[in-house]
Structure formats: C-alpha cells, structure tokens
C-alpha positions as CSV (number, residue, x, y, z in Angstrom):
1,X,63.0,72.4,57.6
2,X,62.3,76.0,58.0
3,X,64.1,79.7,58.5
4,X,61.2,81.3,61.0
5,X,62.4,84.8,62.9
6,X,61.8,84.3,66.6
7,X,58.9,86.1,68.1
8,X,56.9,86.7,65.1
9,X,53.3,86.4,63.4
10,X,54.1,82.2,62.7
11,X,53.5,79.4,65.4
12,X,56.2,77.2,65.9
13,X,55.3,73.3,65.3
14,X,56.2,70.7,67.4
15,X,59.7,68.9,67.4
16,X,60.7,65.7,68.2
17,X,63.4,66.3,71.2
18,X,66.8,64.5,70.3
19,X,69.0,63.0,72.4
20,X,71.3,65.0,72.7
21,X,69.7,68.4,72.4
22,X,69.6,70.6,69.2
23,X,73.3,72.3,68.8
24,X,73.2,75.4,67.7
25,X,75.7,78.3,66.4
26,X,75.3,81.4,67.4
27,X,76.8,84.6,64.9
28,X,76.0,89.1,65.9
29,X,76.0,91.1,62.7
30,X,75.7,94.9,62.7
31,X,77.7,95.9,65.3
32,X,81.5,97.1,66.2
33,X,83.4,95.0,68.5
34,X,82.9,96.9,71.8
35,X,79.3,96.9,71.3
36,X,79.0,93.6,70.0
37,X,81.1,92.2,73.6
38,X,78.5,93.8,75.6
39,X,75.8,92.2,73.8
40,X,77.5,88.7,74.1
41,X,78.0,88.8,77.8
42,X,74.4,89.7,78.1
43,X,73.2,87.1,75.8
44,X,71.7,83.9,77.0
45,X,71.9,82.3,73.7
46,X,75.7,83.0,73.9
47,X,76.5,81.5,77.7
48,X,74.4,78.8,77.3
49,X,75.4,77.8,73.7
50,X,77.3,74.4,75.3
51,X,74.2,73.4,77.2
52,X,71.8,73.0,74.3
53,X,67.7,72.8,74.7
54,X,66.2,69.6,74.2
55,X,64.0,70.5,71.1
56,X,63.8,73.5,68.3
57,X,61.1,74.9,70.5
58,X,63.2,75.2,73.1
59,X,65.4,77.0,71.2
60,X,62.7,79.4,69.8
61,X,61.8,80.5,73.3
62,X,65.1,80.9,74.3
63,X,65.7,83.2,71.5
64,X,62.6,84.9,72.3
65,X,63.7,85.7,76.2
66,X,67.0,87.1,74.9
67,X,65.1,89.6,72.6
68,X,64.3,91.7,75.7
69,X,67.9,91.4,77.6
70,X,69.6,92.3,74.6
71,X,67.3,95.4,73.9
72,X,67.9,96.0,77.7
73,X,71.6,96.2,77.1
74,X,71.8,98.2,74.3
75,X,69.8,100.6,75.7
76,X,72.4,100.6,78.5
77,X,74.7,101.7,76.0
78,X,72.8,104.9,75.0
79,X,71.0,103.0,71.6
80,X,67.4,103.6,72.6
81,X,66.3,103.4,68.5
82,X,67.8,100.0,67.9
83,X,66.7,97.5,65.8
84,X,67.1,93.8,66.6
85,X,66.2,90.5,64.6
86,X,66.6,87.0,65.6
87,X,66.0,84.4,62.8
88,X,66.7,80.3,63.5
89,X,67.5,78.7,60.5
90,X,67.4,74.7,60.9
91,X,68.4,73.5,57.6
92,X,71.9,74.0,59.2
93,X,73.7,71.9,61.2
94,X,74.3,73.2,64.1
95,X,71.1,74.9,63.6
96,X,72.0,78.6,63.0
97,X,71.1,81.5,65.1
98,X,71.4,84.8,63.6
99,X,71.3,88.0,65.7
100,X,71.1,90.7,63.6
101,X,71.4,94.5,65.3
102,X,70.8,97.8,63.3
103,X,71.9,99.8,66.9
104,X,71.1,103.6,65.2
105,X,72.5,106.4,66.4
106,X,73.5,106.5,70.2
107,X,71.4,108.9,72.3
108,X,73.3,111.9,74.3
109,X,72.6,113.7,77.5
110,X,70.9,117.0,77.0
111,X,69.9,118.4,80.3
112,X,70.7,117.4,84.4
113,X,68.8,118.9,87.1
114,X,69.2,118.2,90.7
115,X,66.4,119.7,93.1
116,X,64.9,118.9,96.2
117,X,61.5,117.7,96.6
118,X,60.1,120.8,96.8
119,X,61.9,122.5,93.9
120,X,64.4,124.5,95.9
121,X,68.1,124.0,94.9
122,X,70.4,121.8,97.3
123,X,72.4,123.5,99.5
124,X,75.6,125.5,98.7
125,X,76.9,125.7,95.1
126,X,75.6,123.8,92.4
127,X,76.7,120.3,91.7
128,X,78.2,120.5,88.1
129,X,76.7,117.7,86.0
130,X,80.7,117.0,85.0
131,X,81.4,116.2,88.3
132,X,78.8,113.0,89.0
133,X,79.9,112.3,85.3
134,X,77.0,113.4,83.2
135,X,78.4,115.4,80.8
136,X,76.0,116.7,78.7
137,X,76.9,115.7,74.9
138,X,78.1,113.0,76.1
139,X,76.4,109.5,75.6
140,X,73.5,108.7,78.0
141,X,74.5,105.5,79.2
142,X,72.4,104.2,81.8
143,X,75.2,102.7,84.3
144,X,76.3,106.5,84.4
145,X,72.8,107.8,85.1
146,X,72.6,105.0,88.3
147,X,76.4,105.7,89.3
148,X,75.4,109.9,89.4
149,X,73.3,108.8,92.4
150,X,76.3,107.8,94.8
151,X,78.3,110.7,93.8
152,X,75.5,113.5,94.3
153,X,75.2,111.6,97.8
154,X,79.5,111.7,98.5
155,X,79.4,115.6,97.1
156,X,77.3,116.6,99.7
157,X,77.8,114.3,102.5
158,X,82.0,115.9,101.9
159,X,79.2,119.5,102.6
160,X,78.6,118.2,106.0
161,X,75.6,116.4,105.0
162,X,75.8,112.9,106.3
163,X,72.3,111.5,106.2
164,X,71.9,113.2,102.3
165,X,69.7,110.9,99.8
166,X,68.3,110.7,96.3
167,X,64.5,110.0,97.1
168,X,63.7,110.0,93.2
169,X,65.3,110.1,90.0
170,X,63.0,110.7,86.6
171,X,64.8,110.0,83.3
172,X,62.7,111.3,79.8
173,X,64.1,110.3,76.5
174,X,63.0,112.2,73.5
175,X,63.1,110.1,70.4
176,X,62.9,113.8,68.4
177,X,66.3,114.7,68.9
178,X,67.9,111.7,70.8
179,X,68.4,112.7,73.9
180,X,68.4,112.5,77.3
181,X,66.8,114.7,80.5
182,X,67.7,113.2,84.0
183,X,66.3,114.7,86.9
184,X,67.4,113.7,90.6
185,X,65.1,114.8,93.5
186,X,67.4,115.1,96.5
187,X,66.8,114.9,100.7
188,X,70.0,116.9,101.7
189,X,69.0,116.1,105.1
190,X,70.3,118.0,107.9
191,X,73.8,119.7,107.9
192,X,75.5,117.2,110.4
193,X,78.0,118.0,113.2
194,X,80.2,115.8,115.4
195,X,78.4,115.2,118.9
196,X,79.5,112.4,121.2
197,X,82.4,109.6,119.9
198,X,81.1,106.4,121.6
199,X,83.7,103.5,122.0
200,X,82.5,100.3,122.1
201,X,84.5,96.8,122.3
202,X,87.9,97.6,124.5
203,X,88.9,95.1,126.8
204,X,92.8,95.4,127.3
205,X,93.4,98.4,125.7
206,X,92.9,101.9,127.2
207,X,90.3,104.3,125.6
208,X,92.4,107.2,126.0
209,X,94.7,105.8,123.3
210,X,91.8,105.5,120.8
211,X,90.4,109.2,121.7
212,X,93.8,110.3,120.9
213,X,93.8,109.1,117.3
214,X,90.4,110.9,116.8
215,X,91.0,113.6,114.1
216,X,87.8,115.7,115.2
217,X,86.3,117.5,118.2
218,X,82.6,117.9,119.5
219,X,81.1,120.8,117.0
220,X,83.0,120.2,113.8
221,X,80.6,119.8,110.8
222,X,81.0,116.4,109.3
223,X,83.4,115.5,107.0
224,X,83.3,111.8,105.8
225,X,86.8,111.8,105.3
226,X,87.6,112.5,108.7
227,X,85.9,109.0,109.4
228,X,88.2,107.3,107.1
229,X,91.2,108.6,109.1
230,X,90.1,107.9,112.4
231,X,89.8,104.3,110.9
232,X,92.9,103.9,109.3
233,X,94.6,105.8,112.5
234,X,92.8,103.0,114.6
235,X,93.2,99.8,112.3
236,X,97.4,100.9,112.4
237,X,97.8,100.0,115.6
238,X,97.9,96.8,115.1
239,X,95.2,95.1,117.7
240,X,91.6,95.0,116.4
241,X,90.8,92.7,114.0
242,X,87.7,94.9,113.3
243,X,87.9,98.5,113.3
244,X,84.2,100.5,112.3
245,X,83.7,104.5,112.9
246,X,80.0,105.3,111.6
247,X,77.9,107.9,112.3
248,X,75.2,107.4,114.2
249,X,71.8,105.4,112.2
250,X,69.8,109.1,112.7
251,X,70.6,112.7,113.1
252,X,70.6,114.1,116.5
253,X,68.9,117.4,117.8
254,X,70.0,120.2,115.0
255,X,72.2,117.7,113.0
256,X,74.3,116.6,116.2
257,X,75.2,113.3,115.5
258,X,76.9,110.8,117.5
259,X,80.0,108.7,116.1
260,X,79.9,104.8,117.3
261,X,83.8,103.3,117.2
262,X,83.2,99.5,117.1
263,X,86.2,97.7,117.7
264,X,87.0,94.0,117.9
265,X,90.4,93.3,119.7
266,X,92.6,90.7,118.2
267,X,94.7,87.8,120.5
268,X,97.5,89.6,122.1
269,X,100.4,87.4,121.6
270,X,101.6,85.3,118.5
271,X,103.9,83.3,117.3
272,X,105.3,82.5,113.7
273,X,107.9,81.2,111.4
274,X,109.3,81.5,107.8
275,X,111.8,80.2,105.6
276,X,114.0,81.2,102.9
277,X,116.6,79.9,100.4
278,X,118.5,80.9,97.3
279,X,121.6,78.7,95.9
280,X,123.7,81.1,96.7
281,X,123.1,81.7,100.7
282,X,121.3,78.4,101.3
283,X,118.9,77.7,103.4
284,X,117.6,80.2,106.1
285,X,114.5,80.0,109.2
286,X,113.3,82.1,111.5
287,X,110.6,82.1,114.5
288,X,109.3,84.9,116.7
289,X,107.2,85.3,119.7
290,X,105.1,88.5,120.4
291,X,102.9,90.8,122.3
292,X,100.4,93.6,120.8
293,X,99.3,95.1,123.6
294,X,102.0,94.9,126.4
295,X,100.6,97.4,129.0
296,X,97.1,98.2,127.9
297,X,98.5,101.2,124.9
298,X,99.3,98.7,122.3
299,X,102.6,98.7,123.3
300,X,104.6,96.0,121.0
301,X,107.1,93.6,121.7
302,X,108.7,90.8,118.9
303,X,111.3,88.4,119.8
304,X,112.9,87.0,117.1
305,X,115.5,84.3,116.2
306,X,117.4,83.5,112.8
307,X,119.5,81.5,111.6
308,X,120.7,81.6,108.3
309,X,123.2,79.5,106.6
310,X,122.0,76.4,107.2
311,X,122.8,74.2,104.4
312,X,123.0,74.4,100.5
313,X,125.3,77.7,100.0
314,X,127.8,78.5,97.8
315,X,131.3,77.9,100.4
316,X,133.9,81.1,99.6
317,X,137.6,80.9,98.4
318,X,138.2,81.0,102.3
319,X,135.6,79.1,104.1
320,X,134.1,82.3,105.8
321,X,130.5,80.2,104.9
322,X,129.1,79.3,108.9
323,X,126.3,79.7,110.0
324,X,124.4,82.8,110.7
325,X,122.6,83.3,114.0
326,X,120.3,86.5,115.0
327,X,118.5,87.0,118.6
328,X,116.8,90.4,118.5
329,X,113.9,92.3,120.6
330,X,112.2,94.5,119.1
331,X,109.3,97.4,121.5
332,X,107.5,100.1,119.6
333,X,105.3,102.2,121.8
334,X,102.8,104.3,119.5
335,X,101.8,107.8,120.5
336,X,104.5,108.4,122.0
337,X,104.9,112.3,123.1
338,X,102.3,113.0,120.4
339,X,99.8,111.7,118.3
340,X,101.2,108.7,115.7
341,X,104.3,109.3,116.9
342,X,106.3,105.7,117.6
343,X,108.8,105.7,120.1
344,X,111.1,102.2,118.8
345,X,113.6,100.1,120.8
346,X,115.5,97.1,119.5
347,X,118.8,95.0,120.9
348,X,120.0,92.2,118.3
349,X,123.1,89.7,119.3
350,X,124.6,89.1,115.7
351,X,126.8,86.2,114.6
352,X,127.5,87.2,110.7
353,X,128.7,85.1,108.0
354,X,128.4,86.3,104.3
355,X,131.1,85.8,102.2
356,X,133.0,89.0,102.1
357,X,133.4,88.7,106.2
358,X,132.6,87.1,109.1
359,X,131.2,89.0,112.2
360,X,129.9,89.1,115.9
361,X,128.1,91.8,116.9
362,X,125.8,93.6,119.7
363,X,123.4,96.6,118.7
364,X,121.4,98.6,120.4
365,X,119.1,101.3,118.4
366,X,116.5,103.7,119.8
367,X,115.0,106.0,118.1
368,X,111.2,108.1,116.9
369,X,108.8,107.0,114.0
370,X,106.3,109.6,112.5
371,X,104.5,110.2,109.3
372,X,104.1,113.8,108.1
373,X,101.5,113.0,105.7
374,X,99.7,110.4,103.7
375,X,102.3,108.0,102.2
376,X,105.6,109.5,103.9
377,X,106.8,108.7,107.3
378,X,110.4,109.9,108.8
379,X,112.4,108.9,111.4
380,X,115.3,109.6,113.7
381,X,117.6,108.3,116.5
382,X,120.4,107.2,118.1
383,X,122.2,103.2,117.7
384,X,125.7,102.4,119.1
385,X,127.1,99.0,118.3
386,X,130.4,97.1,119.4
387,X,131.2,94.7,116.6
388,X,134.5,92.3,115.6
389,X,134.5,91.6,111.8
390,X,136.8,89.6,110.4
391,X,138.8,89.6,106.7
392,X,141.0,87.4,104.5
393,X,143.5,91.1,104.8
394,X,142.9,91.8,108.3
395,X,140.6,91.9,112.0
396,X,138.7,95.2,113.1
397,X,137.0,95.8,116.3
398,X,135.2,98.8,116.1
399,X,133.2,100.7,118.7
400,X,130.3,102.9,116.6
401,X,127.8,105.4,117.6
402,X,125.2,106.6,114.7
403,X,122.9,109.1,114.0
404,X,120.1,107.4,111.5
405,X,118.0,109.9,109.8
406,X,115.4,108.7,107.4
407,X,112.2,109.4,105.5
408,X,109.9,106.9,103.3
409,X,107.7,107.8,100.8
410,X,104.9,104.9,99.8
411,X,102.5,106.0,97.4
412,X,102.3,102.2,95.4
413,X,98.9,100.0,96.2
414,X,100.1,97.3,98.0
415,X,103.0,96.4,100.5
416,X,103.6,92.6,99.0
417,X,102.1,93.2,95.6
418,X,102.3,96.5,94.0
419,X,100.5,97.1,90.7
420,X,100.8,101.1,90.3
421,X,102.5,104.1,92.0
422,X,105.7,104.7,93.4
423,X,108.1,104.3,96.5
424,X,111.0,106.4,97.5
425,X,113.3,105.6,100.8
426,X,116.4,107.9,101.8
427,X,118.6,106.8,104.5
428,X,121.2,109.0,106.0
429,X,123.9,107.7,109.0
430,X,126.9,109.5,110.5
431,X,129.0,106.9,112.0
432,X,131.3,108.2,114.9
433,X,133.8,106.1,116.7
434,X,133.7,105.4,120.0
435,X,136.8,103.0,120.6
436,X,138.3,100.3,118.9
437,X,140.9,100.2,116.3
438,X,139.3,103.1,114.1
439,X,139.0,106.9,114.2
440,X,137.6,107.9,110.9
441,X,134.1,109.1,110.8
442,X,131.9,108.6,108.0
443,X,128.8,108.7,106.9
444,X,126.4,106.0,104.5
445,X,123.8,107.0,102.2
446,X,120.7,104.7,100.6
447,X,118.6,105.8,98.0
448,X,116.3,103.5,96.5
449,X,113.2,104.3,93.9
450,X,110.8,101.8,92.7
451,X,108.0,102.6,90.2
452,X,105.3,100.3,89.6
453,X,102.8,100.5,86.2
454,X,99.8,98.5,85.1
455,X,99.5,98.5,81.4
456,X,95.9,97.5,81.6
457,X,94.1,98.6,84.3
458,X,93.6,94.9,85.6
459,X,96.5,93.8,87.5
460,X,97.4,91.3,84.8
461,X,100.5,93.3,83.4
462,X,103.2,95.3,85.6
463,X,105.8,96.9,84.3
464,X,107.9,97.2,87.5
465,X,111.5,99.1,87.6
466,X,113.9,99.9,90.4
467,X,116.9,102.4,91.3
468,X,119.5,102.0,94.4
469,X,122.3,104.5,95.1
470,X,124.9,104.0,97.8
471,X,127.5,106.3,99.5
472,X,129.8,106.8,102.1
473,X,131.6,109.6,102.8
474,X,134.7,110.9,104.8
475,X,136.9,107.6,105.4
476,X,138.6,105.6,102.5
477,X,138.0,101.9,102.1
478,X,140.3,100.5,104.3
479,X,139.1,102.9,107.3
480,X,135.1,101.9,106.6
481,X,134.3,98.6,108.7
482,X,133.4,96.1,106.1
483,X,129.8,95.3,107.3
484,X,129.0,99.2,106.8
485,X,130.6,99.0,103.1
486,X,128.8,98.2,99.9
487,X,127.9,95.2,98.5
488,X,125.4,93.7,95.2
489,X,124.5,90.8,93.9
490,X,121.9,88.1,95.2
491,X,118.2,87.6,95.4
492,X,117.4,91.0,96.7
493,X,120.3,92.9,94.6
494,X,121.1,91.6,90.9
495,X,119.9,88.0,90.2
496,X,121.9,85.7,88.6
497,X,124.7,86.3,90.7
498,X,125.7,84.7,94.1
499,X,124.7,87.3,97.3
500,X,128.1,90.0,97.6
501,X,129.6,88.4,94.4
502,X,129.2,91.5,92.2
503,X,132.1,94.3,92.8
504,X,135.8,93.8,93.3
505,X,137.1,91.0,95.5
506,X,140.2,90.5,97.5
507,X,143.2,87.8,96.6
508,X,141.1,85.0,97.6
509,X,138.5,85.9,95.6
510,X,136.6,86.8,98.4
511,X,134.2,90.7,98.2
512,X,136.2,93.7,99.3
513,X,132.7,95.9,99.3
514,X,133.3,98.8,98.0
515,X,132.7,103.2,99.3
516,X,129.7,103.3,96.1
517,X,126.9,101.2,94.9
518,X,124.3,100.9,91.9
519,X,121.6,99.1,91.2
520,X,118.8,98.8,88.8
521,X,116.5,96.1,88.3
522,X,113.5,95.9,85.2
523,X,110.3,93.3,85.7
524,X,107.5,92.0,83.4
525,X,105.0,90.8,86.5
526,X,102.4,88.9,83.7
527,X,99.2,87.1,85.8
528,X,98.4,83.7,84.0
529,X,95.5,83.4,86.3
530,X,94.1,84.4,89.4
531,X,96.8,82.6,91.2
532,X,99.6,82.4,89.2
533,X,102.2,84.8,87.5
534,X,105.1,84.8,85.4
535,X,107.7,87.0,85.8
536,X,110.6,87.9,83.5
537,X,113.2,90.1,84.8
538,X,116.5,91.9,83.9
539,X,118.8,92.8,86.9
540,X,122.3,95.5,86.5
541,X,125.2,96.6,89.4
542,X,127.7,97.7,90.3
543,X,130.0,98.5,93.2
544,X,132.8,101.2,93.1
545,X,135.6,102.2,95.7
546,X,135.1,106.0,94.8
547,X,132.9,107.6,97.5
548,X,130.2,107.9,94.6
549,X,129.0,105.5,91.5
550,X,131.3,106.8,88.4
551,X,130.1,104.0,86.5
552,X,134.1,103.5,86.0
553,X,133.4,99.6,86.3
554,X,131.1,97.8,83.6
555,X,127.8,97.1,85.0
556,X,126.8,93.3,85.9
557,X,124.0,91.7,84.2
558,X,121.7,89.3,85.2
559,X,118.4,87.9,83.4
560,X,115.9,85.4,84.6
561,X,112.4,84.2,84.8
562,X,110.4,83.8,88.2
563,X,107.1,82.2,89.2
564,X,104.4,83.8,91.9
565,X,101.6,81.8,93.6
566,X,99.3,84.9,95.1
567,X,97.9,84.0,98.1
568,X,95.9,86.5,100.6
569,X,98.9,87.0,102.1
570,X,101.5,88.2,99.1
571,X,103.0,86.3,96.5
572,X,105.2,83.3,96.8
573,X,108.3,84.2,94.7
574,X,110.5,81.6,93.4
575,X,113.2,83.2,90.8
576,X,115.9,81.5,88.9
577,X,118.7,84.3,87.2
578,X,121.2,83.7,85.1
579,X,124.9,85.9,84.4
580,X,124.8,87.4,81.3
581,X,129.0,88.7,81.6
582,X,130.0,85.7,83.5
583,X,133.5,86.0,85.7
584,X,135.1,82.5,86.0
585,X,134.2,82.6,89.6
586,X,130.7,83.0,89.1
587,X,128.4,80.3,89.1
588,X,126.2,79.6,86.2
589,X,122.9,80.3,87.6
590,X,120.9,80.9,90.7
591,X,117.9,80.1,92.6
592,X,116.3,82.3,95.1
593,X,112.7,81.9,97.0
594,X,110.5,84.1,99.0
595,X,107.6,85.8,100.3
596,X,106.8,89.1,98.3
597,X,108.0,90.5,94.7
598,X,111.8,91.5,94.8
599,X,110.8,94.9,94.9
C-alpha cells in the first residue's frame, strides 16, 4: 500500500490485476463549481470511473493521460499558470483519486490585430475586436479566440467579400502580465459581385417562377444575406425537397461570380390523414388529396374531407350532437400579380353540428396573401356564404357577403413547438347581407397574442401565455347568425370545460354565444427528456353579450396537466383539464388530443 502522485520521479510496481478491475473514486479540490464542471466533462478519469482498469497500473497511466487534457482545458478557460496534482492513494477502498487544481489567476486579452498578409489593413473600416467578441480585458478564452475566425470571415463577406479567409492566426501569451495578443492574418479576397444565377434541377416547374423570387440583379456587390432570402423565397413554395443558392467554388473575372440554385423537386401529389378527439367533441378524422405543382408555377390544390363527431361526445340538452361533415378545395397560386404575392381560392360544403347550433352551409372565399416583411404577412378578399343554422329559439337563413381583412405577425421559433418570441393575429370582417331573413350588418373582430419564453436557454422550460379578444359590432345578439357569434370553452379555448360550454346558454341549457369574447391561457411546457414533456396549464374565459368584454361575468377557470411526445414533426399533445368553478351542467373533467401545443 502506497500514496504515489501520478507522473512523478517513483516507478510504479507491478500489480496483480483483480477480477473485477480496481474501483476507484474520483474527488476535484481547488476549484469553483463552473470551473470545476468543465474540468469533469473533460476528465477521462471522471467518464470512465464505471469502467475500471484491470490493475493499479492501469490506473496510474490513466491518470497520467488526463494530466495533459485537463491542463488543456483549463487553459481553455483563460488559466494558463495553473497548477495541477494527481495523487492515487490505494490504502482506500475504492482506491482514491485526488485531483487537486491551484487554477491562478485567469489570463485577459490585451491586444487584437487583424492584417492581411502583407501588413496592410483589410478593406473598409476596422473590425472592432468587440464585435468578433474579443474584448480586450476580458478573459482570453481559447473557444473565443477560434469562434473570432468565422465572424471576421461573416463581417466581411456581409462587405461584399465572399471568398474572404483567415490564412493564419498567431496567439502570444505573456506570463509577465497575464495576457493575451491574438493576431489574425486575413485573404479578403476579391470584392465579389453577382454575375450569372444558374438554375439547375427543374423538371415540372418553370424557371421564370424561380428568377422571380431572386432578390438580386447582375452587378450587385454580394451580400450573403441576399442568399439566405433567395433560399427561404424558394424553399416557401412548397416543391423542392432541397433548395441550395451558393456562390460559385471561385471568383470570376474582377470578382464576378456566378450564383448555382440547386434544386431537388419533391413528388407532386400527396395524400394524408389525421385524427383527433377530446371528451367533449368526440372523435374526429380527416383525409386529403393534393397537387403542388398543378400547371408548372407551383400552383396548389388540397382536397379535403372531415368528419367530425363521430363517436364519444358529450350529447346536448337537445340532441343537436350529429355528425359533422366538411368537403373543401382549397388553390393557392403564388406570385400572383407580383412577387410572393398568393392569389387563394377555396369552396367548402359544411354540415355543422356543435352544441349551440346545428348548420348547413356553402362558402366560397377568394382572396390575396402577402408578407410585408420578415415575420408579418396580411391579407384581403372577398367570401359570400348561403347558410341555414338552426336553434333551440329559432331557424335563420342568411345570405352573407364579407370583406376579410387580416394581418399576422410570427416572430416565435417554431410553428408546432415554440420556445421563445411572440405571435400576434388581427382579424377584421364586415358582414353584409345579401338575402335571407336578416338585414343587419356587422362586423367581427379577433385578436389573439401569444408569447413564448425559455427560462434556460435549452428548450427544457417554457413559460408560454396567451390573450384572445372578440367583437362584433353593429347588430344585437339576436340579429348576429349564431355560427358568426362568440363561443369558449374546449381544447383549443379553456380546458376543463366541454367545447361552447363556457358563456350563457339558452332554456335547454344549450350556448347562446355571445356579441364579446376573452380568453387567456398560462403553460409550464417542462422537457423530461428528449422526447417527452410535461405540461401544466391554467386556462380563463369568458363570453359577454355586450359588443365588447366588460368582464361583467366571472371568468371560467380551468386547470390541468398534459403530456407531449416530440417527434420531427411537432409534439403529440394529449391534455386532461379539470373546472375549477364547476356549473352543475359541466362535466367533471376533460380529455383532449392533438398534433401541436395548444397555442
């Protein structure tokens, strides 16, 4: 038995392997927690402390290889005078490994020069150190001296200069005052300019519609970000699975540079399915049939069937629980007129069945899609609909013609899964009749907010909150057709409660709707692991008959916990809410499960 430091002056003697390896225990000293997290990760002795060597020599040169990786990583962290001591002491069972640190003070950066090969400064104003993040004073951590190197490259390829390198980079620490001097010797290369934008890859669809989502022209000086557009531009469409815009592999004759487009066109039609259900509305399918490219400009047409209904709802007071059937088609023509401008078309035959009223319906929409900038898209248009809905109090046929006017504002991270930003919708419709048994026009509003923050930077914890505010305007109750009135509760409204069985119901204890809405709706979105999530979640609503929310009625409340399964395709939501001011009419809980957080 012996305590011998590993790596020094004394040979290690033979051991007699055991059986089972020599166990060992591993313990850092002299460090603070960050610090002593890095070192662990790097250690060898640490990730391999359940996989034992087979003798105490073993163990000796496995403490001696870790010597240099955990200098390595300190160093990383701007301690270029540290200390470190590894001592095995096998009087102890497990044998005991001791790593003892003595880090010193960290090292800072002192001076950052960026040149080219010949000495002459790069080209147009100097690249603050600040910027590539090597602020001097500020630790000289090595992953920030390697990570400098890609941003002096994006700073002056966003110049114009696309083929820009770093051909060296010299790094000199002085041990006198502890610090750092990084030089970078930079190839700026040519300043670049957009030549000829090959296409490659078409088969059905036209090339005219892909020049017409190119955001430069022949003679432009480069701009990366300009290359980024034209891809996302491209990729919206819809029809290539790939979708690459690169400049060309070398400059051209004074810096004009081809651009290659390399597409990959996906199958033109598809098919698909999907399923719902929630206690409250039962059970619910749906299949489509579809075309992404229907005449060669990625034309799109979607025929879809629902039916909804099926089995396992809640029946109402007055049996208005049938089925539910939807036929629509759906054509969107992009580019329409002008650039990302979508010209949209649809036709649904509706059969409606929720409990506040049953309905039969024809619709016909038309109407022009466009964004105005990154995140926010608007739209406007014309729909007319015939329609015969059907109450407990009484039948209207009504004959509309509407004005939508929209605009959508997306800034959050993900359509199925958001983790951080924000997302704002405002819908505006003046309704008009056009015959049946109403004259009154009106018009609906929708405003709905969601925020979306991660507490941790990993996508583990989401605080997720909503808003919803409903209106309509210039008709009383009686005079707006029920299907354009107001309505909350259910899986997509306030859990807990049956879908329309929040707000004020009629003498069968069947929804009236009402001329206001508002809704509000606080998760917890918690990751267990990669795959699966817990979500707790705290629902509020209510529906007025004033023309806007007076918060004159007590709000529902509904509480719950859900479960997501992530997949590559959004999450799998399953929820169960429960009332929290119960009417006698309410049921005790609900079930609801779909594709895609609640909100």
């Amino acid at each position: 038995a012996r305590t011998q430091p590993a790596g020094g002056d004394a040979q290690p003697q033979p051991q007699t392997p055991a059986a089972q390896g020599v166990p060992y225990a591993v313990t850092l000293s002299g460090v603070e927690d960050s610090l002593e997290g890095v070192l662990r990760e790097t250690s060898s002795l640490v990730s391999l402390q359940e996989d034992p060597p087979p003798s105490l020599l073993g163990l000796e040169r496995r403490a001696a290889q870790d010597r240099e990786r955990l200098q390595t990583a300190l160093r990383s962290a701007g301690y270029y005078d540290a200390r470190l001591d590894i001592a095995i002491d096998d009087t102890k069972t497990p044998v005991a490994v001791t790593v003892a640190v003595q880090p010193g003070p960290v090292y800072r950066f002192k001076t950052v020069a960026l040149s080219t090969a010949d000495g002459a400064p790069l080209p147009g104003p100097a690249i603050d150190p600040a910027a590539i993040g090597l602020t001097p004073g500020e630790p000289a951590l090595a992953p920030a001296v390697t990570g400098a190197q890609s941003r002096i490259v994006d700073a002056l390829r966003a110049r114009g200069y696309g083929f820009a390198q770093v051909a060296d980079r010299r790094v000199v620490v002085d041990h006198g005052d502890r610090s750092m001097d990084v030089t970078y010797t930079v190839a700026p290369g040519p300043l670049v300019r957009f030549g000829e934008t090959r296409v490659d890859g078409l088969k059905d669809v036209r090339e005219s519609l892909i020049r017409g989502r190119i955001p430069w022209t022949a003679g432009d000086v480069f701009d990366p970000r300009k290359l980024d557009q034209a891809r996302t531009d491209i990729a919206a469409l819809g029809t290539f699975d790939l979708t690459r815009v690169t400049l060309a592999e070398r400059p051209g004759p004074d810096g004009v540079t081809p651009v290659d487009v390399t597409l990959e066109e996906r199958l033109a039609r598809f098919i698909g399915f999907g399923a719902n259900y929630s206690t409250s509305e039962g059970l619910g399918v749906n299949a489509y049939w579809g075309h992404r490219n229907l005449f060669g400009g990625a034309e799109q047409l979607r025929v879809t069937a629902e039916v909804g209904r099926l089995v396992g709802g809640d029946s109402s007071a007055s049996g208005l629980d049938k089925t539910d059937l939807r036929l629509g088609v759906e054509f969107r023509k992009p580019d329409f007129l002008s650039p990302k401008q979508t010209l949209l078309a649809s036709f649904g035959v509706i059969t409606d069945n929720p409990p506040a009223y049953e309905r039969e319906a024809a619709i016909f929409a038309l109407g022009l899609e466009r964004p105005l900038f990154d995140g926010l898209t608007v739209s406007y248009g014309v729909t007319s609909e015939a329609a015969r809905t059907v109450t407990n109090d009484r039948t209207y046929r009504t004959a509309l013609f509407g004005v939508p006017l929209a605009a959508r504002y997306d800034g959050s991270d993900s359509l199925l899964n958001p983790t951080k930003g924000f997302r704002l919708s405002l819908a505006v419709t003046p309704w008009i009749p056009i015959g049946g048994d109403t004259d009154s026009q009106f018009v609906t509003t929708n405003l709905i907010g969601s925020a979306y923050h991660d507490l941790r930077g990993d996508g583990n914890y989401v605080l997720a909150g909503r808003i919803g505010l409903g209106s309509a305007v210039g008709a009383g109750l009686s005079e707006v057709p029920p299907d354009k009135r107001f309505y909350a509760g259910g899986g997509g409204s306030v859990r807990g409660y049956g879908f329309q069985q929040v707000g004020p119901r009629d003498r069968e204890g069947d929804p009236t709707g009402g001329r206001s809405l508002f809704e509000a709706g606080l998760e917890m979105r918690i990751k267990v692991t990669e795959t699966i999530g817990v979500v707790p979640f705290l629902d509020a609503g209510a529906v007025y008959d004033r023309a806007f929310p007076d918060m004159s009625e007590p709000l529902k409340l509904g509480a719950g916990i859900g479960v997501r399964y992530y997949t590559d395709f959004g999450p799998l939501r399953v929820d169960v809410g429960v009332p929290l001011n119960k009417e006698p009419e309410d049921d005790r809980w609900q079930l609801y499960i779909s594709l895609g957080q609640a909100f």
